[in-house]
KOLROMI-628214 format. One record per atom (N, C-alpha, C, O): residue in one letter; x, y, z. Coordinates in steps of 0.2 Angstrom, whole numbers, plus 5000, padded with zeros to 4 digits. Layout:
<recs>
AXYZ...
</recs>
This chain:
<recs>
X502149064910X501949064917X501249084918X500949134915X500849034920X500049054923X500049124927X500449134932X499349164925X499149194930X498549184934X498049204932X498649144941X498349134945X498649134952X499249144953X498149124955X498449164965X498749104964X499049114970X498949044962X499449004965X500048994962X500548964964X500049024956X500549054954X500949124958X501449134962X500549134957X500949224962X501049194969X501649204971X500849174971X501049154976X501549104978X501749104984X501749084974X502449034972X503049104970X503449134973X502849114964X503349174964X503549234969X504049264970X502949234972X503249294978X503649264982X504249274983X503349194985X503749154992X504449134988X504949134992X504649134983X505449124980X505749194980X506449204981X505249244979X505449304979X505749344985X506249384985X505149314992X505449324996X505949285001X506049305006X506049234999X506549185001X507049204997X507349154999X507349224994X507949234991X508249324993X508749344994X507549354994X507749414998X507949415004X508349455005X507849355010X508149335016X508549305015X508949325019X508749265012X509349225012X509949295008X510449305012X509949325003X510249375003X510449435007X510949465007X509949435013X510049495017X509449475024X508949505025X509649425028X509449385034X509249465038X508649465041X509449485038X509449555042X508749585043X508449605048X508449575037X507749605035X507249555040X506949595043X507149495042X506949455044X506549465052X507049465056X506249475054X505849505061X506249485067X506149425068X506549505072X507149485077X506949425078X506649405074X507049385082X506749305087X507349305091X507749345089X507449265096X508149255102X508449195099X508149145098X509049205096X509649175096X509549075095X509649025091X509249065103X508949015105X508349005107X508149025113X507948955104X507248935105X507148895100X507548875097X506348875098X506148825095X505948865087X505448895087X506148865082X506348875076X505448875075X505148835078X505048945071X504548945069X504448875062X504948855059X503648865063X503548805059X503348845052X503248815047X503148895053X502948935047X503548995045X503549055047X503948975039X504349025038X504249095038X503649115037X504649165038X504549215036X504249225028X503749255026X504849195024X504349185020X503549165015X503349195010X503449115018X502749095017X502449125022X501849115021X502549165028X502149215032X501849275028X501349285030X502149305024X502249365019X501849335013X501449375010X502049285011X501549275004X500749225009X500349205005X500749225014X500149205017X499549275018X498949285016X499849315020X499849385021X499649425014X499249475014X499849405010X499749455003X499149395001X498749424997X498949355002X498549274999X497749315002X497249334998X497949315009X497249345014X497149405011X496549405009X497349485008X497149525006X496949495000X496349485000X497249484995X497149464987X496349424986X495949424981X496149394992X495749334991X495049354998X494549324999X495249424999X494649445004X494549445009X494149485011X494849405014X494749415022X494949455025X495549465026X494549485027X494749545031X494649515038X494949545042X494349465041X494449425046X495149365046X495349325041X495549375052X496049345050X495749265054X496149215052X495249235059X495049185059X494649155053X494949105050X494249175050X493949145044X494649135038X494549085034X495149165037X495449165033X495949105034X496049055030X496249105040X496449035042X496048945043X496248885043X495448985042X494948905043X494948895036X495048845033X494848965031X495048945022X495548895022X495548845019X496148945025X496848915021X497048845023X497448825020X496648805029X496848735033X496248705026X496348645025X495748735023X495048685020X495348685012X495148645008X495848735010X495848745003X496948735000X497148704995X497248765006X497848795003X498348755007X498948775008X498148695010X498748635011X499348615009X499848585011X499148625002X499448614993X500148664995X500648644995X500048734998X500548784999X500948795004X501548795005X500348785009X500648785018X500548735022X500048725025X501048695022X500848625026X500448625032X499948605035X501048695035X500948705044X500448775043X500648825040X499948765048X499548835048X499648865056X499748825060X499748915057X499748925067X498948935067X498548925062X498948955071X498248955078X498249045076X498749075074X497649075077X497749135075X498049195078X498249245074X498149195085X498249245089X498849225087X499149285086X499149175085X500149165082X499949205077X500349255077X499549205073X499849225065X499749295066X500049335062X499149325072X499149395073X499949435075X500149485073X500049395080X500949425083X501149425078X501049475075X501649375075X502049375067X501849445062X502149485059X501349435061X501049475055X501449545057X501849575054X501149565064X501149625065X501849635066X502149685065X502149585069X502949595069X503549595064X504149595064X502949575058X503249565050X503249635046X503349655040X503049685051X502649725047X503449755040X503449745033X503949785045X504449795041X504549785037X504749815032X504349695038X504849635030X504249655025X504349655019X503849665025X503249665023X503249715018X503049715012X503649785022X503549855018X504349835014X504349845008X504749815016X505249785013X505349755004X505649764999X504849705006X504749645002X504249674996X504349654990X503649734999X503449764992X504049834989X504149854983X504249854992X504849904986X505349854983X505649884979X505649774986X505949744982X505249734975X505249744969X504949714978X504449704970X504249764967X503849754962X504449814968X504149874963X504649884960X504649884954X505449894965X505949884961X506049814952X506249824947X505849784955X505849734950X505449724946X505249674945X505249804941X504549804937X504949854934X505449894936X504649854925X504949894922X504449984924X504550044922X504049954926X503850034928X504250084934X504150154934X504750054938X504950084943X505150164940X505050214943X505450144934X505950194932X505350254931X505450304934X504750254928X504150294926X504350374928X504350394934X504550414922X504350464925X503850524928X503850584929X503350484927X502650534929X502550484935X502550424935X502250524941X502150484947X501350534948X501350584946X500750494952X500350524952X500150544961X500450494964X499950574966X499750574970X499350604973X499150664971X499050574979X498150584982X498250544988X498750504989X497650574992X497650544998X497050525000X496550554999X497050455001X496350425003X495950425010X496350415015X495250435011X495150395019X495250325021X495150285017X495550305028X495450245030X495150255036X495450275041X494450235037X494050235041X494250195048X494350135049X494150225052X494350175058X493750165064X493950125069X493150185065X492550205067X492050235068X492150295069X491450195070X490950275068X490550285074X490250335074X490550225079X490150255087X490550305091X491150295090X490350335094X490750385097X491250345103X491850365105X490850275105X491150245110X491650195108X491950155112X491850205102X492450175098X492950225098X493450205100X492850295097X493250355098X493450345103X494150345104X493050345107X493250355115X493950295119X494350305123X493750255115X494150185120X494650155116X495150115118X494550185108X494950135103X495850155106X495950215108X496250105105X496950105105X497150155100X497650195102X496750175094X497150225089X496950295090X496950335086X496750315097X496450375100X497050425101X497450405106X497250475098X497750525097X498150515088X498650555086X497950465085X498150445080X497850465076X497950515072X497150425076X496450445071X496250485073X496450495079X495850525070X495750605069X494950605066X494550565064X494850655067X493950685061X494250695058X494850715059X494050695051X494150725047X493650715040X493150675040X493750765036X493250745031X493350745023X493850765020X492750685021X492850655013X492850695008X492350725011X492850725004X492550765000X492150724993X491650744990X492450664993X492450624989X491650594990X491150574986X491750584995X490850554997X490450585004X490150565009X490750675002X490350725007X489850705013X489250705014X490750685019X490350665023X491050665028X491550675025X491050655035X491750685038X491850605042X491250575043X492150575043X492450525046X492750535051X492750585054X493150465054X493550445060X494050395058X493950335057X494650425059X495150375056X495950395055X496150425059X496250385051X496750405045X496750425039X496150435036X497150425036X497450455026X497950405026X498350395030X497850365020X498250315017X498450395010X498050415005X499150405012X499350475006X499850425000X500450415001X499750394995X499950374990X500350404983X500050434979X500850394983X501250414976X501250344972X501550294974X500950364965X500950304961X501250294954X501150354951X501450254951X501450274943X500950274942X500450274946X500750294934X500250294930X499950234930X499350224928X500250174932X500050094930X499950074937X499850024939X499850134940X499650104947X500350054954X500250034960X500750064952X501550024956X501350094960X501250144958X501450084968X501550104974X502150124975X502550094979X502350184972X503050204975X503350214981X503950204983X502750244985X502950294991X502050284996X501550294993X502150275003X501650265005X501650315013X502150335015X501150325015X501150345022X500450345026X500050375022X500150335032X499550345036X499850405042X500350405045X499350445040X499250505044X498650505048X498150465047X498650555053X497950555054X497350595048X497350595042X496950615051X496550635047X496650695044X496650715038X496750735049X497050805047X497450845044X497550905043X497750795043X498550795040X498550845034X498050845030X498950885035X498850925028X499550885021X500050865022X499050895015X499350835012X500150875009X500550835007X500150945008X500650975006X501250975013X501850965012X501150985018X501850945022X501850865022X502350835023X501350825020X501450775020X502150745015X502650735017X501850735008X502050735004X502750775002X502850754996X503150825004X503850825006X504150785010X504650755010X503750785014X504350725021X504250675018X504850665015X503850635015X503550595014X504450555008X504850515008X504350615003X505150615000X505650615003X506150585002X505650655008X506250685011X506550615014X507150605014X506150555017X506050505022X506550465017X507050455019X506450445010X506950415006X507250445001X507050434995X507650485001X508050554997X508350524991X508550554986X508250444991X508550394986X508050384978X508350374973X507250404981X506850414977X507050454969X507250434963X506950524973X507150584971X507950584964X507950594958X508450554970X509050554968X509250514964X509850514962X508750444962X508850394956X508550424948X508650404943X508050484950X507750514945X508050594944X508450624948X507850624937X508050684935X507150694932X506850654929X507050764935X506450784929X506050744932X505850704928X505650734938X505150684939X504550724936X504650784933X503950714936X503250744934X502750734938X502350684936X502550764944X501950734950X501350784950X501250844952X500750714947X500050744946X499750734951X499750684954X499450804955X499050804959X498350854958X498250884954X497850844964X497450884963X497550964967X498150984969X496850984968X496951054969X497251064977X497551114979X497151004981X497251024986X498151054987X498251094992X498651024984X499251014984X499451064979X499451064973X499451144983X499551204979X499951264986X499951254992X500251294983X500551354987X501351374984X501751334982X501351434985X502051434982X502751414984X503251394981X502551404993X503051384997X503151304995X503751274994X502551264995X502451194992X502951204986X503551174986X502651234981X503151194975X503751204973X503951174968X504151274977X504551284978X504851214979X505251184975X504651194985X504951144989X505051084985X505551054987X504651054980X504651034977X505251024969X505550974966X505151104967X505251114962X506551104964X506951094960X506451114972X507451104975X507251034973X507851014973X506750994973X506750924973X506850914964X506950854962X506650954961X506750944951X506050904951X506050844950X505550924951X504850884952X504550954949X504751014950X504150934947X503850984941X503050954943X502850894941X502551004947X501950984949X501651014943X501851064940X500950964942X500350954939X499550974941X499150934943X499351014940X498751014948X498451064942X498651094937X497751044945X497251094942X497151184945X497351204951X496951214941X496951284941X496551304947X496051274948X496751344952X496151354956X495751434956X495851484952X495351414959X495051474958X495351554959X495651564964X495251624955X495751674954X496451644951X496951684951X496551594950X497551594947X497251584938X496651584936X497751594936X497651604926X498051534925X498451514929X497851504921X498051434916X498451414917X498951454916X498551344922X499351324921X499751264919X499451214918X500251274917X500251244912X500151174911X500351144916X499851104906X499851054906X499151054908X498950994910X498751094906X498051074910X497651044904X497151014905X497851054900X497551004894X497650924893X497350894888X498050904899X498150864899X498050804906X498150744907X497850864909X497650844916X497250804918X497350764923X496450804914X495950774916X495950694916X495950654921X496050674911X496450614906X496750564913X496550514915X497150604914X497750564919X497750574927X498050524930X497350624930X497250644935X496650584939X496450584945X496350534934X495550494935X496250424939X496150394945X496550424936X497350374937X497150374944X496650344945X497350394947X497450394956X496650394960X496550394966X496250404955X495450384957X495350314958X495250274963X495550304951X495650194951X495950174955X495750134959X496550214955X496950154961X496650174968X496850134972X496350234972X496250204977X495450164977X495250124981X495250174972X494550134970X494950054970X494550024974X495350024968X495649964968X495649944976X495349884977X495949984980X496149974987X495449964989X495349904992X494850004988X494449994995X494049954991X493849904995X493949934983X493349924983X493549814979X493149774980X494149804977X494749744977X494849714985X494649664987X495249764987X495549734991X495349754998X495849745002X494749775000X494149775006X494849835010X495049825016X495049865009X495249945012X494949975019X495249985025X494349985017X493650005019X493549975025X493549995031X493649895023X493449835031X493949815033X493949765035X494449855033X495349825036X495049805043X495349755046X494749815046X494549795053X494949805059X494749775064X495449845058X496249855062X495949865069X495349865069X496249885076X496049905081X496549935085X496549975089X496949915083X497749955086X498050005078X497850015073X498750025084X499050075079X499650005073X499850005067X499849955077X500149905073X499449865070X499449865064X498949845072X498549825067X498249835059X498149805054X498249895061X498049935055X498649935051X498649895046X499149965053X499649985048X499849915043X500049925037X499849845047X500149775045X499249775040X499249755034X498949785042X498249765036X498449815029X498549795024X498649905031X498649925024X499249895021X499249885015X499649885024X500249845021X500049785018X499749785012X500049735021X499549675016X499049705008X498849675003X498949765010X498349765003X498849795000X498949784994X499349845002X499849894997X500549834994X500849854989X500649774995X500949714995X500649684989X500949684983X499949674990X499449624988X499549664977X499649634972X499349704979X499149764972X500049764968X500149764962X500349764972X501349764970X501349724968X501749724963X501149634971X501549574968X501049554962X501149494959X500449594961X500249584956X500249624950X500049604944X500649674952X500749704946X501649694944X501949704939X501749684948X502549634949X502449554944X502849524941X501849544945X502049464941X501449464936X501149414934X501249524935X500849544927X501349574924X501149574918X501949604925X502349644924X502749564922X502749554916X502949544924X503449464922X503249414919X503649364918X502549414917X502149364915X501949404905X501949374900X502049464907X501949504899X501049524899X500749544894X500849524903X500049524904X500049614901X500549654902X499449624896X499449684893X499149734899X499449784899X498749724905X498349794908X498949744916X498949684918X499349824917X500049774924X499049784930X498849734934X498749844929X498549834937X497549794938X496949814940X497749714935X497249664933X497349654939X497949684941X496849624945X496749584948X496249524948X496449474952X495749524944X495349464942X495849404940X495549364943X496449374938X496549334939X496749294945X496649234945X496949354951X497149324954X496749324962X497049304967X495949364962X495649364967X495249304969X494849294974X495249254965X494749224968X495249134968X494949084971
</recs>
């Protein structure tokens, strides 16, 4: 099997045509009666992961590509403000559609999972603050990472070591990551409960006794570096190595699959864009995972 965006993109759209036809239910409502969409759900969703994998962060530019370049895949193209509604009203099938492909990776099973929280910026004039639709959502908050405070959200990720998306969520900015990341488990108990003995590396932020407690009724055994006044704990010898893991992957996100320039303007906008890049990263390590490809989290074959 080739690794190229049109390859993957053939295997996703059977992937997720056989997930609908399996289970219609996942499928976005529409009325009983009216005129049948000319663009399936499923080539909506491998249209969707195509636009992230391939750069546009404008969804006009990206449809004037796909009518000049990708006829070969999509006969019928919509009009943009169409493919804007659908998109966002796919969002479910969407988060749906990447844990069917994480599950179908022999990574799923992984028992080290690693976890961090990235910025997603969502403005920087004050008169975007003021007016923007995601006003009580996005928050100030600050990077430590590139010492500097923002306006936006936290994209909080749990991953394997190879980079597969287990567990996602957008917070505001303020969000403290040690309740995050409980609910965050607690929201699918199925997680937890398919695993014994899990292993989750985090940094200094994700510490307290009440925190690992809480973890620890979950059989998760945290990872985290020493802080300042506590004595040696255990695994730190092994921390540094493994801990750089969840730097790449969200390095992947902003700096692959444009994170940074999501462009979003609402609270459904945004969330269907991080979805599309958190998709995008899944069916590629999903069909480097099925293809036998040595490094699962490549994207070079299939961004351009």
């Amino acid at each position: 099997m080739k690794t190229d965006v049109d390859s993957l993109a053939a295997a996703l759209y059977v992937k997720t045509d056989d997930l609908l036809k399996d289970s219609p239910q996942l499928a976005p409502w529409r009325p009983a009666v009216g005129i049948a969409p000319q663009l399936s759900d499923a080539e909506l969703v491998t249209l969707a992961m195509m636009q992230a994998m391939l750069g546009f962060t404008s969804e006009a530019r990206w449809l004037r590509y796909a009518r000049a370049h990708l006829r070969h895949l999509f006969p019928y193209l919509p009009q943009q403000p169409g493919y804007n509604k659908r998109l966002r009203k796919a969002a479910d099938l969407i988060r749906r559609v990447t844990r069917a492909l994480a599950r179908d990776t022999m990574l799923w099973s992984d028992d080290v999972w690693v976890v961090d929280s990235t910025p997603v910026e969502c403005g920087r004039s004050r008169e975007t603050v003021k007016r923007s639709d995601l006003a009580g959502w996005a928050q100030y908050g600050y990077c430590a990472s590139h010492t500097r405070y923002f306006w936006g959200l936290r994209l909080h990720l749990v991953c394997t070591l190879h980079g597969l998306p287990i567990a996602f969520a957008l917070t505001g900015a303020k969000a403290d990551e040690r309740e995050t990341l409980p609910d965050l488990l607690a929201v699918e108990p199925q997680l937890i409960a398919e695993r014994l003995g899990q292993t989750l590396i985090g940094d200094k932020n994700y510490f307290g006794r009440d925190f690992e407690q809480r973890l620890a009724e979950l059989d998760i055994r945290l990872l985290r570096p020493r802080r300042k006044g506590e004595t040696e704990r255990p695994g730190s010898q092994l921390f540094k190595p493994l801990r750089q893991v969840i730097e790449s992957i969200n390095e992947t996100f902003k700096g692959q699959l444009d994170l940074e320039r999501h462009r979003g303007r609402t609270p459904g906008g945004v969330a269907v864009r991080v979805l599309q890049r958190i998709l995008a990263l899944t069916a590629a390590i999903w069909h480097n995972d099925h293809t036998g490809q040595p490094t699962m989290r490549t994207l070079t074959a299939y961004d351009h």
